[in-house]
DOROMAR-30323 format. One record per residue (C-alpha): residue number from 1; residue in one letter; chain; x negated, y negated, z. Coordinates in nm, 4 decimals, padded with zeros to 6 digits, always signed. Layout:
BEGIN
+-----+----+----+----------+----------+----------+
!   i ! aa ! ch !        x !        y !        z !
+-----+----+----+----------+----------+----------+
! NUM !  A !  A !        X !        Y !        Z !
...
+-----+----+----+----------+----------+----------+
This chain:
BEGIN
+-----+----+----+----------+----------+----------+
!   i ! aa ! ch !        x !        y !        z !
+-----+----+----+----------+----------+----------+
!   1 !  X !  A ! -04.3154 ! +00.4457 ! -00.9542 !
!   2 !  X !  A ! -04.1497 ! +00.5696 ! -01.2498 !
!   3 !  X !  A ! -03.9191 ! +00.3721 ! -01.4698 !
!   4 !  X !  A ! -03.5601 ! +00.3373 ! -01.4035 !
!   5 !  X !  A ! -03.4227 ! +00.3629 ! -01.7422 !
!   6 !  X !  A ! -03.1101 ! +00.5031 ! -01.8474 !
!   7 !  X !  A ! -03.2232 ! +00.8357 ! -01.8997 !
!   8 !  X !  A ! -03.3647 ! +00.8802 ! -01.5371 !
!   9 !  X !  A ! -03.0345 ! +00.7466 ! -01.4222 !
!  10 !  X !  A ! -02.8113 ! +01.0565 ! -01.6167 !
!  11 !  X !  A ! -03.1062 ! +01.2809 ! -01.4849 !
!  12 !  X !  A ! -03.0565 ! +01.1739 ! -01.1502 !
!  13 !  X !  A ! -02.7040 ! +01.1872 ! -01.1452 !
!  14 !  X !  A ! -02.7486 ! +01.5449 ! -01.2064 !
!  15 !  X !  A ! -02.9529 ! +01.6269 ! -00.9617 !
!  16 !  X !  A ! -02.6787 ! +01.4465 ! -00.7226 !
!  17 !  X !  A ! -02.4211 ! +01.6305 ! -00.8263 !
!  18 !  X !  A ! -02.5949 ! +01.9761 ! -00.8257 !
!  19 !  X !  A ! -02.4634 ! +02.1019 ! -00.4931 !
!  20 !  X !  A ! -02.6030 ! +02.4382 ! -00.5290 !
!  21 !  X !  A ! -03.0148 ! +02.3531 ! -00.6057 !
!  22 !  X !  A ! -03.2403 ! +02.1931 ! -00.3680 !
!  23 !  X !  A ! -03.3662 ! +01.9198 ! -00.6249 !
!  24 !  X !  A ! -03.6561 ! +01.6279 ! -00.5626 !
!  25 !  X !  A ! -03.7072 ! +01.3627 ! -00.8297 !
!  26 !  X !  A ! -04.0980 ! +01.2980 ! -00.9517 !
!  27 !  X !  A ! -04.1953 ! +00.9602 ! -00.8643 !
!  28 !  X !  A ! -04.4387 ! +00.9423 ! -01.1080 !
!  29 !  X !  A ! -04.2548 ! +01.0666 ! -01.3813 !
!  30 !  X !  A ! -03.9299 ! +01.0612 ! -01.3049 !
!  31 !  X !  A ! -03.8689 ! +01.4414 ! -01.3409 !
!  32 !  X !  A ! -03.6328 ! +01.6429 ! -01.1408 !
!  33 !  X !  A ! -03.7661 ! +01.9777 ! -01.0352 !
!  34 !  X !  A ! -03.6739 ! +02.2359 ! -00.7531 !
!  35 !  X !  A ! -03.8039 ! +02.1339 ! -00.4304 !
!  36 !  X !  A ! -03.9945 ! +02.4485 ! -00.3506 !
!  37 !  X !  A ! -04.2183 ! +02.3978 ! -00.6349 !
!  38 !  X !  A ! -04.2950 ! +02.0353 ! -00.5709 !
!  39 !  X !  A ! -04.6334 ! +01.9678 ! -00.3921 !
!  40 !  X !  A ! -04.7536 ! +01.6494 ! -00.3074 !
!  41 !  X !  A ! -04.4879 ! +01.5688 ! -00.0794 !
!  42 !  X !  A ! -04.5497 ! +01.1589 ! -00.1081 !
!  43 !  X !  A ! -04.5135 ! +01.2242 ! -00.4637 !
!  44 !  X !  A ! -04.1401 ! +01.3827 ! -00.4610 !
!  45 !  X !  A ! -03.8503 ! +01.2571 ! -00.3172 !
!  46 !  X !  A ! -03.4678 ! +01.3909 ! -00.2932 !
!  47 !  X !  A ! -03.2345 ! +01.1766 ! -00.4700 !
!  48 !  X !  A ! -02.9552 ! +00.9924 ! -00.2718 !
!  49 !  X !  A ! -02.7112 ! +01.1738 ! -00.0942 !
!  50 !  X !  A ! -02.3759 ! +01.2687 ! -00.2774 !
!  51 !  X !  A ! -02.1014 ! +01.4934 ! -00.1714 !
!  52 !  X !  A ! -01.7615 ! +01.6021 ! -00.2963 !
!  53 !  X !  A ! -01.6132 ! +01.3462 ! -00.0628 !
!  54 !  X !  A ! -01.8058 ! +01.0965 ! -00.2924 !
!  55 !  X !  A ! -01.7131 ! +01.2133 ! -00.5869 !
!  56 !  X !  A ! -01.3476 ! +01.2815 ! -00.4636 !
!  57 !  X !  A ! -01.3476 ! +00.9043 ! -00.4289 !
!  58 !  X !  A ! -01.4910 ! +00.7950 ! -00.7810 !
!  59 !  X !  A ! -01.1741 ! +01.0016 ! -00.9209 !
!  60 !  X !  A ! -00.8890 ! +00.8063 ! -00.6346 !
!  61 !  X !  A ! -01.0436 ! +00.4762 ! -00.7531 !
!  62 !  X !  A ! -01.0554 ! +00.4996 ! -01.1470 !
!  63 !  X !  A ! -00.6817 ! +00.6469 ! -01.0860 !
!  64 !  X !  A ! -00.5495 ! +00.3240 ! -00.9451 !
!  65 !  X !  A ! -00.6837 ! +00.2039 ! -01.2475 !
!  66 !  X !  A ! -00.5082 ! +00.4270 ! -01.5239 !
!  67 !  X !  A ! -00.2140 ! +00.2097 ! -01.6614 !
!  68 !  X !  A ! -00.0392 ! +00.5113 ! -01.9018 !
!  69 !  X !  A ! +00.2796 ! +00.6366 ! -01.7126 !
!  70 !  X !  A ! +00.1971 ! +01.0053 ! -01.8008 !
!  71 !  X !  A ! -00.1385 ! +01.0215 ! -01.7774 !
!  72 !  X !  A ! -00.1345 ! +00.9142 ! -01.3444 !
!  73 !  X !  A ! +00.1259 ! +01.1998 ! -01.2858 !
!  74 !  X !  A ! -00.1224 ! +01.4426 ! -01.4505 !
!  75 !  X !  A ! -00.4454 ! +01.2767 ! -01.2958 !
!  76 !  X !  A ! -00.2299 ! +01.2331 ! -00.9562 !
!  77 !  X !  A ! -00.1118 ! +01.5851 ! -00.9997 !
!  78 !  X !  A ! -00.4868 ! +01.6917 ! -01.0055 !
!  79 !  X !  A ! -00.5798 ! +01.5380 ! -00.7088 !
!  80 !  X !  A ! -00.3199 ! +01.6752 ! -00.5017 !
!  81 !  X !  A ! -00.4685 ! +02.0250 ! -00.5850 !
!  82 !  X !  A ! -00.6520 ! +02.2182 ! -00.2941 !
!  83 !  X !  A ! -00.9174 ! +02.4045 ! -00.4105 !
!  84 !  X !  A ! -01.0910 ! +02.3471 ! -00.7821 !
!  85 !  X !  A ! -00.9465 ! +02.0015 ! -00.7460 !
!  86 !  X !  A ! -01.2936 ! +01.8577 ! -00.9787 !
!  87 !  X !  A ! -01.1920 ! +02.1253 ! -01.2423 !
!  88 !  X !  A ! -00.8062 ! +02.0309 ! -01.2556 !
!  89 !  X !  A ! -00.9211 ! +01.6559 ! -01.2579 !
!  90 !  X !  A ! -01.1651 ! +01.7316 ! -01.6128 !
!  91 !  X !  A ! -00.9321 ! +01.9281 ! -01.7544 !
!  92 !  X !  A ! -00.6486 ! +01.6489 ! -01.6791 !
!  93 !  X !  A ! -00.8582 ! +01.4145 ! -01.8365 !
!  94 !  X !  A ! -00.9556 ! +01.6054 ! -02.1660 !
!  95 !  X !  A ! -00.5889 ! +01.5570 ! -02.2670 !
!  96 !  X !  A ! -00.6570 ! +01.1492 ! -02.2876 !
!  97 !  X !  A ! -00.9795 ! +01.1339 ! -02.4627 !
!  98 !  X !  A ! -00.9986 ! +00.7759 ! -02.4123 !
!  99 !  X !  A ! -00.9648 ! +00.7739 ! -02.0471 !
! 100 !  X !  A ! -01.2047 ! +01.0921 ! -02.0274 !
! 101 !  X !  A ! -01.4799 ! +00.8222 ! -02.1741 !
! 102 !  X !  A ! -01.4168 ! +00.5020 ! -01.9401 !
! 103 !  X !  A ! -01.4049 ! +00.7907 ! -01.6815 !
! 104 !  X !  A ! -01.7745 ! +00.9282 ! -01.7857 !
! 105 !  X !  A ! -01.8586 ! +00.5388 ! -01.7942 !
! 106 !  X !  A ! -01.6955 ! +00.4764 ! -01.4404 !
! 107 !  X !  A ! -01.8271 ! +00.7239 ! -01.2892 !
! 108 !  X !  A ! -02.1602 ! +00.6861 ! -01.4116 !
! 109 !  X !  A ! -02.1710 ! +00.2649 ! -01.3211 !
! 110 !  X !  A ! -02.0575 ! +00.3948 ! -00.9399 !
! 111 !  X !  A ! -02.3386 ! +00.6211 ! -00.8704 !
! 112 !  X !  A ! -02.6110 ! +00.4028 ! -01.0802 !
! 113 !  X !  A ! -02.5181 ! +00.1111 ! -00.7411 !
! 114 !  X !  A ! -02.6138 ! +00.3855 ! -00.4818 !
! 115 !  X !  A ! -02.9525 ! +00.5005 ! -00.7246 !
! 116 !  X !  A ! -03.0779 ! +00.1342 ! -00.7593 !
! 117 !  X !  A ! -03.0237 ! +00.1106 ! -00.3696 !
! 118 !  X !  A ! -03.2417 ! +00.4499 ! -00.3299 !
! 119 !  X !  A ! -03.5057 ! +00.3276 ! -00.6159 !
! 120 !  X !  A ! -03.5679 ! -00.0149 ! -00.4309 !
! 121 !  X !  A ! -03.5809 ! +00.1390 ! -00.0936 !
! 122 !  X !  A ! -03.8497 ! +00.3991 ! -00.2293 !
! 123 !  X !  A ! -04.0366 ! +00.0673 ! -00.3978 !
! 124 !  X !  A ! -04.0257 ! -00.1377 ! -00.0940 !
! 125 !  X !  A ! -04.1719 ! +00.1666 ! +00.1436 !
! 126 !  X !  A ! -04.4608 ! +00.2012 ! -00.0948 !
! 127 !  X !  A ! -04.5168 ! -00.1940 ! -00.0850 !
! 128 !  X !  A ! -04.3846 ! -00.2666 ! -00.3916 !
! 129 !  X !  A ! -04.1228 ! -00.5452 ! -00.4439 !
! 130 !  X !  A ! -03.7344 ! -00.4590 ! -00.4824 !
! 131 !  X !  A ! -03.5773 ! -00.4802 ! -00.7927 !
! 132 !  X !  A ! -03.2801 ! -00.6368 ! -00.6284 !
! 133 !  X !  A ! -02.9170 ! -00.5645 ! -00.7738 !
! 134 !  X !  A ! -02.8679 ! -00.5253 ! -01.1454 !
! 135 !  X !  A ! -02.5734 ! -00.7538 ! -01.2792 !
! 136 !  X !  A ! -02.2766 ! -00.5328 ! -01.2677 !
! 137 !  X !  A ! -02.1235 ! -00.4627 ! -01.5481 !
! 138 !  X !  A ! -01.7354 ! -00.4686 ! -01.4671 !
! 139 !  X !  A ! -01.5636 ! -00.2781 ! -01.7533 !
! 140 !  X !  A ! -01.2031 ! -00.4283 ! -01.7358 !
! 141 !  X !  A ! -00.9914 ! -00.1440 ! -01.7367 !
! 142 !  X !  A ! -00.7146 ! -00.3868 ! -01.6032 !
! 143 !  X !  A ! -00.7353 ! -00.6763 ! -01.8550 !
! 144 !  X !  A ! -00.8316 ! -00.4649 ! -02.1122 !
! 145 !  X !  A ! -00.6270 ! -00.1711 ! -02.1183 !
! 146 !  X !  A ! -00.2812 ! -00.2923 ! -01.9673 !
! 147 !  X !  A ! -00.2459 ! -00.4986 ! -02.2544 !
! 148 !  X !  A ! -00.0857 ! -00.8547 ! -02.1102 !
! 149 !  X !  A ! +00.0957 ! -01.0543 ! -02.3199 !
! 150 !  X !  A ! +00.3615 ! -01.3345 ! -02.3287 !
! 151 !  X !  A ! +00.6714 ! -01.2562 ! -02.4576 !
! 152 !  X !  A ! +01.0124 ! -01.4800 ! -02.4639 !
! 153 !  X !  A ! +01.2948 ! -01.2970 ! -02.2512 !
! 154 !  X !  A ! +01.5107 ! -01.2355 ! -02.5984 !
! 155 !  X !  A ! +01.2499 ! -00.9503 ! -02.6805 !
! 156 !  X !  A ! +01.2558 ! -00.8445 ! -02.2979 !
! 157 !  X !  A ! +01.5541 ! -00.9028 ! -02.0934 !
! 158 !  X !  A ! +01.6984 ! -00.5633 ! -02.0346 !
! 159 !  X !  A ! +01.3436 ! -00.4147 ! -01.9565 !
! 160 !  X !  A ! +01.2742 ! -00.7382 ! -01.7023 !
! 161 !  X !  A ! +01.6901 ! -00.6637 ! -01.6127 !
! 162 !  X !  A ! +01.5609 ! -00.3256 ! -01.4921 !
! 163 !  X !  A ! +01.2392 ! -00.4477 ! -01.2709 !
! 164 !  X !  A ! +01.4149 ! -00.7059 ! -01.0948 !
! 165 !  X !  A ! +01.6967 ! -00.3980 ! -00.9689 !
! 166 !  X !  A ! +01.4038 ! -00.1957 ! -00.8909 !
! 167 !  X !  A ! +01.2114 ! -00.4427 ! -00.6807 !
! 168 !  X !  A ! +01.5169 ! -00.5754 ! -00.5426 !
! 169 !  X !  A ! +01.5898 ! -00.1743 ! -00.4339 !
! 170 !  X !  A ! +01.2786 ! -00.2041 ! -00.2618 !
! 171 !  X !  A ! +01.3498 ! -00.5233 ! -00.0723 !
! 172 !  X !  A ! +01.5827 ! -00.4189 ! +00.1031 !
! 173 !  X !  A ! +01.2917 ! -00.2774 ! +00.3590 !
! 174 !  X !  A ! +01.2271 ! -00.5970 ! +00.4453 !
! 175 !  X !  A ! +01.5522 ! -00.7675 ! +00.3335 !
! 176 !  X !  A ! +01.9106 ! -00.7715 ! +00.4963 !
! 177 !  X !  A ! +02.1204 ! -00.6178 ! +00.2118 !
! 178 !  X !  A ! +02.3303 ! -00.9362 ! +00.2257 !
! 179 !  X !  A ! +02.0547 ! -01.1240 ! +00.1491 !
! 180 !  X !  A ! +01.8677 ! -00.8635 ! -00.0865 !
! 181 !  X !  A ! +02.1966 ! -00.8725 ! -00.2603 !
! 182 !  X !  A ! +02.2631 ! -01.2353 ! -00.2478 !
! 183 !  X !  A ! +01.9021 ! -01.2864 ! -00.4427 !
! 184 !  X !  A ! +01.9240 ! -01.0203 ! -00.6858 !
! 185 !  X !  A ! +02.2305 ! -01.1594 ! -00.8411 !
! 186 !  X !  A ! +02.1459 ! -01.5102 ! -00.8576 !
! 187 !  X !  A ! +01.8169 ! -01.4335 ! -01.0037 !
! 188 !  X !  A ! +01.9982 ! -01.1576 ! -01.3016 !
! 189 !  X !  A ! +02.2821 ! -01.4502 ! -01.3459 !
! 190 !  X !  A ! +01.9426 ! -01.6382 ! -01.4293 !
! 191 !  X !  A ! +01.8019 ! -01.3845 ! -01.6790 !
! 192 !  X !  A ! +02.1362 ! -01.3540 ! -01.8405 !
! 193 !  X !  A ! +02.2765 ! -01.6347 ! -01.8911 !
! 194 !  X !  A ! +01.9545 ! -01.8031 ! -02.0446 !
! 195 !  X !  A ! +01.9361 ! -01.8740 ! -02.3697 !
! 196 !  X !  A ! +01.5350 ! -01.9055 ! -02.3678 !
! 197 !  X !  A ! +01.2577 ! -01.8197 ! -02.1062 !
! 198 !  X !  A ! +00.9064 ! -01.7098 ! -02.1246 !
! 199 !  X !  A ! +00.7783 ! -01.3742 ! -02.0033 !
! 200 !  X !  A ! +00.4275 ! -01.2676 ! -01.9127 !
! 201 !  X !  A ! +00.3982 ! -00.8883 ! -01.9264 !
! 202 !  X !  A ! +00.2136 ! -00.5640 ! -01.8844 !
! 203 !  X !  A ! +00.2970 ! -00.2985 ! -02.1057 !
! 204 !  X !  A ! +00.2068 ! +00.0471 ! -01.9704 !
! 205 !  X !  A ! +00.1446 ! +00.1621 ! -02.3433 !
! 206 !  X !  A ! +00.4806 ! +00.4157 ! -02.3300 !
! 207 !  X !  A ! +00.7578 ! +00.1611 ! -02.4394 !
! 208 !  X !  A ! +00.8043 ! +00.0426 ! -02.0673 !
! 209 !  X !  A ! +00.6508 ! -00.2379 ! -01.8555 !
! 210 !  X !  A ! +00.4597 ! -00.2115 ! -01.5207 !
! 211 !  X !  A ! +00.5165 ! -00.5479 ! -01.4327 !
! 212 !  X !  A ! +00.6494 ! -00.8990 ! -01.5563 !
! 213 !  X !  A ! +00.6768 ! -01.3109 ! -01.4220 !
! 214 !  X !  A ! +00.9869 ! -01.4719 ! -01.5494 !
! 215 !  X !  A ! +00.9947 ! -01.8402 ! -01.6048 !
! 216 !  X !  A ! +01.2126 ! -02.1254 ! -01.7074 !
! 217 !  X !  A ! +01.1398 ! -02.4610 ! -01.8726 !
! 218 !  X !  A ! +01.3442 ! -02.7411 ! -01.7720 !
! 219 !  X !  A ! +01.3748 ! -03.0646 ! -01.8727 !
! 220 !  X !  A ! +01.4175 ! -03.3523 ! -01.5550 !
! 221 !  X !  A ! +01.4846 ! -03.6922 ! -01.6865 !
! 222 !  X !  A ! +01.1715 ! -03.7152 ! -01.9014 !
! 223 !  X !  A ! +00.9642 ! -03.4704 ! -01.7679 !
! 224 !  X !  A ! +00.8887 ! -03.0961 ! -01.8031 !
! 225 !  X !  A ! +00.8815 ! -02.8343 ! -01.5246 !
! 226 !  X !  A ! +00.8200 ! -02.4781 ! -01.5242 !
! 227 !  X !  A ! +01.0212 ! -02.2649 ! -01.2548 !
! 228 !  X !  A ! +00.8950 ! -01.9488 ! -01.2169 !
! 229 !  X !  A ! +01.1539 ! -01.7278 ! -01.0790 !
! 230 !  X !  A ! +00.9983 ! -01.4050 ! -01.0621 !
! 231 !  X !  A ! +00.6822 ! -01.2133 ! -01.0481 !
! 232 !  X !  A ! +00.6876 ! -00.8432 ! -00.9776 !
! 233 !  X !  A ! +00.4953 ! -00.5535 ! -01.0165 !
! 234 !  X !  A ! +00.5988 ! -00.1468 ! -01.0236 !
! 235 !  X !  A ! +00.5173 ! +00.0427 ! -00.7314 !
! 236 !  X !  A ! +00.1823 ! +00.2677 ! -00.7840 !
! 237 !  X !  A ! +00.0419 ! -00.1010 ! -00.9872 !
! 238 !  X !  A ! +00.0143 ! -00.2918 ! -00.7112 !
! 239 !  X !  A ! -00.3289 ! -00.4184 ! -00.5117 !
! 240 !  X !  A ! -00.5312 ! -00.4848 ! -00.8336 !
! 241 !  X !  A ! -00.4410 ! -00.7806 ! -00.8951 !
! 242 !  X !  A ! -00.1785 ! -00.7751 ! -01.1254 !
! 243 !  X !  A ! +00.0578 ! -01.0042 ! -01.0662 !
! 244 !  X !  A ! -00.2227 ! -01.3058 ! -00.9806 !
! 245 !  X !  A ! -00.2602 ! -01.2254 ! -01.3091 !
! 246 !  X !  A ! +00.0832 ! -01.2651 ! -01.4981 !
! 247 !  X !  A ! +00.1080 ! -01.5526 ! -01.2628 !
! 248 !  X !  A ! -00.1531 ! -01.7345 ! -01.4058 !
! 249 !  X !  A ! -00.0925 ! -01.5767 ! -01.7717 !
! 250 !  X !  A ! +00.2877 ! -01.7558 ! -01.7461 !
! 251 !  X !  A ! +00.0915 ! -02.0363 ! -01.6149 !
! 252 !  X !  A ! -00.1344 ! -02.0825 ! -01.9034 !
! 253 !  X !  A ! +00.1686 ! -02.0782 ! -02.1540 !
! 254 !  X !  A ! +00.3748 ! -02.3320 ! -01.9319 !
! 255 !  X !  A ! +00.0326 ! -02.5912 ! -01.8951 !
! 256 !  X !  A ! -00.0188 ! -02.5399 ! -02.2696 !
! 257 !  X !  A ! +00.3134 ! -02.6198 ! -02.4105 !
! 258 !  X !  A ! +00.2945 ! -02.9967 ! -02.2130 !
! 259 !  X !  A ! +00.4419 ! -02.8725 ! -01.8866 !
! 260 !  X !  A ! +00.2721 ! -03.0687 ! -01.5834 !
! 261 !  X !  A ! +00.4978 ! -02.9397 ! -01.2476 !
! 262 !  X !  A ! +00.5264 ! -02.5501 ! -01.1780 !
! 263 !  X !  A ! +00.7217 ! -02.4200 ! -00.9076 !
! 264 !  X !  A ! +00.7375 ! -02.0678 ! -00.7587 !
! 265 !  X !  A ! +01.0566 ! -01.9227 ! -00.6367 !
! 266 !  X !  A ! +01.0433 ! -01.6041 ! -00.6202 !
! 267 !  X !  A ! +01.2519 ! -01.4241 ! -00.2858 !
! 268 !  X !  A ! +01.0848 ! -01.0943 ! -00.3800 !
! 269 !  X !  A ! +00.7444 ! -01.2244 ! -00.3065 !
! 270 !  X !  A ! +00.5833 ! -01.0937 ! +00.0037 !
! 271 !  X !  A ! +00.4815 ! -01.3385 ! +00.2605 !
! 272 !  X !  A ! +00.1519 ! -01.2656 ! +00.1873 !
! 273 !  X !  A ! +00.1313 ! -01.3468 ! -00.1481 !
! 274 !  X !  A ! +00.3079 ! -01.6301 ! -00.0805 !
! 275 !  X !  A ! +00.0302 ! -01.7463 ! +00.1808 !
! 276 !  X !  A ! -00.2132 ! -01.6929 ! -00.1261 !
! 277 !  X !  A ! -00.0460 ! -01.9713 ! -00.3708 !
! 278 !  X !  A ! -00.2390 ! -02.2559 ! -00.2455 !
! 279 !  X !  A ! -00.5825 ! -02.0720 ! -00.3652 !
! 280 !  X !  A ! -00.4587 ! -02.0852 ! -00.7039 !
! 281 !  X !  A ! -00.3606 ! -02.4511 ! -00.6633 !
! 282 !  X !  A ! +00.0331 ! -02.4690 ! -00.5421 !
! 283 !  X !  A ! +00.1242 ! -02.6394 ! -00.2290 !
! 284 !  X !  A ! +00.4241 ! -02.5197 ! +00.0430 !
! 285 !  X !  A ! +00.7193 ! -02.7427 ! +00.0330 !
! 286 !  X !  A ! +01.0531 ! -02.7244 ! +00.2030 !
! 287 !  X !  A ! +01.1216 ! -02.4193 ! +00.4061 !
! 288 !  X !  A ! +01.3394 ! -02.0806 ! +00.3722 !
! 289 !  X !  A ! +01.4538 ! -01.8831 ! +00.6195 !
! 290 !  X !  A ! +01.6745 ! -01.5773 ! +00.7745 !
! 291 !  X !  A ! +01.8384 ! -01.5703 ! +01.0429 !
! 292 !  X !  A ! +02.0622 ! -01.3030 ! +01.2293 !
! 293 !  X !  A ! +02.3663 ! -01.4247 ! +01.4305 !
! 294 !  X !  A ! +02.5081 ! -01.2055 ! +01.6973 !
+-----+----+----+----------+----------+----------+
């Protein structure tokens, strides 16, 4: 069997994507060549399947990962094309240079998984042992490119002002407006009227934020506590695990300036995520409920 080396995995990829050839990869040398003049037929095999459906997905996934504001309306805008939808897409991308290289790198890390599979199954049919798994190599395009940071609510209370409206907006799905209402101005009374608080926040690299958690420190008696009042997240960010992470970011900051007791009260929370607290170490106390009296 040949070596799987980085250059057989670009070749490879090729020979994937070429939808218009009828391509077999040497397993001796690792060459691609058209299947008509390969001879030896225990000698050639066809590389994994790959279709446009495939590669449609590789582009949906590394969008939920763009951060920049105006560079998912143009990505988004791509994919909502019809026809020459893979040609929109590139040329989308050539406009943000940096997100046309973690794309190349994305892309590339997706289809090596489905080649090792294909190498090992090929290695194990000819007796040889698997290679098992490589260790992936997760590029962070969350961590690294939303750029979270803590911030004190001086530098950020209008633009945390603004999310809580918008979330609170949103609420109101699963909300009586009374009570939507009721929440939203208790928790902007909060944000204005304090004269410190502590912010963890996700800038989306345009002037704006994606999403924040709001926190207070109080003092009780002799003891610290950190009430965190708010997490939210923009709509279009959600389901990567964002706000677990300014959760735990505010967290950090609280734990590390002395504070021993954190509390989450957050209305705007979904159940869900609420049900998810104890993983990261909180326990349920006291109950809240709705009720509607006819």
């Amino acid at each position: 069997m040949f070596d799987l080396n980085d250059k057989a995995v670009e070749d490879i990829v090729f020979a994937m994507e070429d939808q218009e050839r009828s391509l077999v990869v040497d397993l001796e040398t690792g060459a691609i060549q058209a299947r008509e003049a390969s001879g030896d037929e225990d000698r050639y095999a066809a590389p994994p399947p790959w279709s446009s459906r495939d590669g449609f997905k590789i582009m949906e996934d590394f969008l939920a990962l763009v951060r920049q504001p105006t560079a998912r309306r143009e990505l988004q805008g791509a994919l909502s094309r019809g026809r020459g939808v893979f040609k929109t897409f590139k040329s989308a991308l050539a406009g943000f240079p940096d997100l046309e290289r973690a794309f190349r790198d994305y892309k590339l890390r997706t289809m090596r998984v489905a080649i090792v599979a294909w190498y090992d199954d090929l290695r194990e049919a000819r007796g040889l042992a698997r290679l098992g798994p490589e260790p992936e190599e997760t590029q962070d395009l969350l961590g690294s490119d939303l750029g979270l940071r803590i911030a004190e609510l001086a530098e950020l209370r209008d633009e945390l002002l603004g999310l809580v409206r918008e979330i609170a907006d949103e609420a109101l799905a699963n909300l009586p407006e009374p009570i939507a209402a009721f929440e939203e101005a208790r928790l902007v009374e909060e944000i204005e009227e304090a004269e410190e608080g502590l912010c963890a926040v996700a800038d989306d690299g345009e002037g704006g934020i994606l999403g924040a958690a709001f926190a207070l420190r109080e003092i009780v008696g002799e003891r610290s506590l950190g009430r965190i009042l708010f997490v939210g997240v923009r709509e279009g960010f959600r389901r990567l695990g964002l706000g677990s992470q300014l959760l735990d970011l505010v967290s950090r900051r609280l734990s590390s300036e002395g504070v021993r007791f954190l509390v989450v009260d957050s209305a705007f929370l979904p159940p869900e995520y609420g049900a998810s607290l104890s993983s990261r170490g909180y326990a349920a106390y006291g109950a809240r409920g709705v009720a509607r009296l006819e």
